[in-house]
C-alpha positions in Angstrom: 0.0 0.0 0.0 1.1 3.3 -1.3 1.1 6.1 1.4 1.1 9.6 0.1 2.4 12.7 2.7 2.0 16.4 1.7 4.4 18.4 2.7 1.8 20.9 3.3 0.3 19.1 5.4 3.1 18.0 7.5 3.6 21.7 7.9 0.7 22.4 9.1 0.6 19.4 11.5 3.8 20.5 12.7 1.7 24.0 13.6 -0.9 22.5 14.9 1.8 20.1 17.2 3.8 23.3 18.0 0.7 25.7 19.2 -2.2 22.7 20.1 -4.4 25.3 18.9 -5.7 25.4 15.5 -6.8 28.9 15.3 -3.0 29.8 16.3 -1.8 27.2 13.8 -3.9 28.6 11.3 -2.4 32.5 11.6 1.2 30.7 11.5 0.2 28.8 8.3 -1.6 31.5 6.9 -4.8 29.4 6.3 -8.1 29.6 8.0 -8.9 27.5 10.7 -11.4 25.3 8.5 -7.9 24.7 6.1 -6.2 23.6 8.9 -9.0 21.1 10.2 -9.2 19.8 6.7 -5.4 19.5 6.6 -4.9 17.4 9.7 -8.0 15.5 8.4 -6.8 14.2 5.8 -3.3 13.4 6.8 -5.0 11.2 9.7 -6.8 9.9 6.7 -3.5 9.1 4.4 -2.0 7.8 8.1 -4.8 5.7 9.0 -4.9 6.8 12.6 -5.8 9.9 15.0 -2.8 12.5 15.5 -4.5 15.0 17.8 -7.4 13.8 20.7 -9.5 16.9 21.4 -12.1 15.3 23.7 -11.0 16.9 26.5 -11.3 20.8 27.0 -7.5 20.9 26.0 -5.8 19.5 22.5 -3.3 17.1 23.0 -1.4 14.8 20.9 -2.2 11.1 20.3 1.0 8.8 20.5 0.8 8.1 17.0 1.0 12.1 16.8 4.0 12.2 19.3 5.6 9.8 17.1 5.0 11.5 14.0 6.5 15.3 15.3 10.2 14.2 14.9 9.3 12.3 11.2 7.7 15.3 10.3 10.4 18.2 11.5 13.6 15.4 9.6 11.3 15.4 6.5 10.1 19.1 6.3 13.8 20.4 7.4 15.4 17.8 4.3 12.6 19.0 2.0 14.0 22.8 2.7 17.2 21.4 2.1 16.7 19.9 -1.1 14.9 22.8 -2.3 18.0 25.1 -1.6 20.2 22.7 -3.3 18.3 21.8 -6.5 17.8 26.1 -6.2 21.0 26.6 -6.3 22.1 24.3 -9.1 19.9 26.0 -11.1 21.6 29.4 -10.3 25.2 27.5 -11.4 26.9 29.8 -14.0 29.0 27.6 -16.1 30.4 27.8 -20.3 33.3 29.4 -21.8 33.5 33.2 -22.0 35.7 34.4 -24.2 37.5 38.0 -23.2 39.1 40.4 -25.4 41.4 43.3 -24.4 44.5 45.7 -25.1 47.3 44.3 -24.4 47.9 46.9 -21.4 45.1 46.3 -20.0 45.6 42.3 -19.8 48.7 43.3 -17.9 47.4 46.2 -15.6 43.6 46.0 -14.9 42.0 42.5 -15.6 44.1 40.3 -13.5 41.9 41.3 -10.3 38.7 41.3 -12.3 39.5 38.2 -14.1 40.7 36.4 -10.7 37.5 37.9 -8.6 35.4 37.1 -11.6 36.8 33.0 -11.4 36.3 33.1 -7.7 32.3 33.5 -7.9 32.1 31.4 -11.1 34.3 28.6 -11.4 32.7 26.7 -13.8 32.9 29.1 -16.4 36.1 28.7 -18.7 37.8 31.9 -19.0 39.5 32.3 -22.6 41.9 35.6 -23.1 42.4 36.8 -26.1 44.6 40.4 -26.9 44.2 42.4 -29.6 44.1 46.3 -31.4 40.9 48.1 -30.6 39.5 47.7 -34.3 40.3 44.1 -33.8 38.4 43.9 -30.2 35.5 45.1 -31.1 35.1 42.7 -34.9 35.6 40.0 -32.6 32.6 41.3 -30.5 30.2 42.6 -33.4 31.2 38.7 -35.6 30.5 36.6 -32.3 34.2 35.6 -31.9 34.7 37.2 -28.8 31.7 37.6 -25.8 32.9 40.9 -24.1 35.9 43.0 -24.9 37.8 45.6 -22.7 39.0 49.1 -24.8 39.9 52.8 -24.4 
């Protein structure tokens, strides 16, 4: 048997766990209080057992709810974690860039940009190429070259 968990819904669990109140867990979650109900319903429903016992005046947590507050704070923290990872791969500047520039100013001025430059993107190839102004900027109008540095 397949069981199916919603993040969303271990989130709000986790609220409701946190505050035993689902009014409270509702502002936290911004969703109203009848989301929340409906939440924590059907997780008990993809669970197959009671998470919260609110027959007394007071909510408290079932022990298969007990159980479930650790499970739920590993999985929502290594969802979070996976979302900033598979984020950031998508943000991962790689290629080649070729560079074009006087010959004076490959010597006096590019070093630190170039160096700074491979520091926050080291995936991208760095390709140097010197040359006279008219040349530079060919290179840039026919494709040859990406960027180029001139007077």
């Amino acid at each position: 048997m397949e069981v199916v968990i919603q993040l969303r819904h271990l989130t709000t669990f986790a609220a409701v766990a946190e505050t035993l109140n689902f009014t409270r867990a509702a502002e936290r979650v911004h969703l109203s209080q009848s989301s929340v109900t409906e939440q924590i319903q059907a997780l008990e429903t993809d669970l197959g057992t009671k998470l919260f016992d609110g027959s007394r005046r007071k909510l408290t947590l079932t022990p298969a709810g007990l159980r479930l507050i650790d499970d739920a704070a590993e999985l929502l923290k290594l969802a979070k974690e996976t979302h900033s990872v598979v984020a950031e791969a998508g943000e991962v500047v790689s290629g080649r860039l070729v560079i074009g520039a006087l010959e004076t100013l490959c010597v006096s001025r590019l070093p630190k940009l170039l160096a700074e430059f491979h520091r926050r993107f080291p995936m991208v190839e760095l390709d140097l190429k010197t040359a006279d102004s008219g040349a530079l900027r060919s290179g840039v109008k026919s494709g040859v070259m990406d960027v180029a540095f001139v007077f």
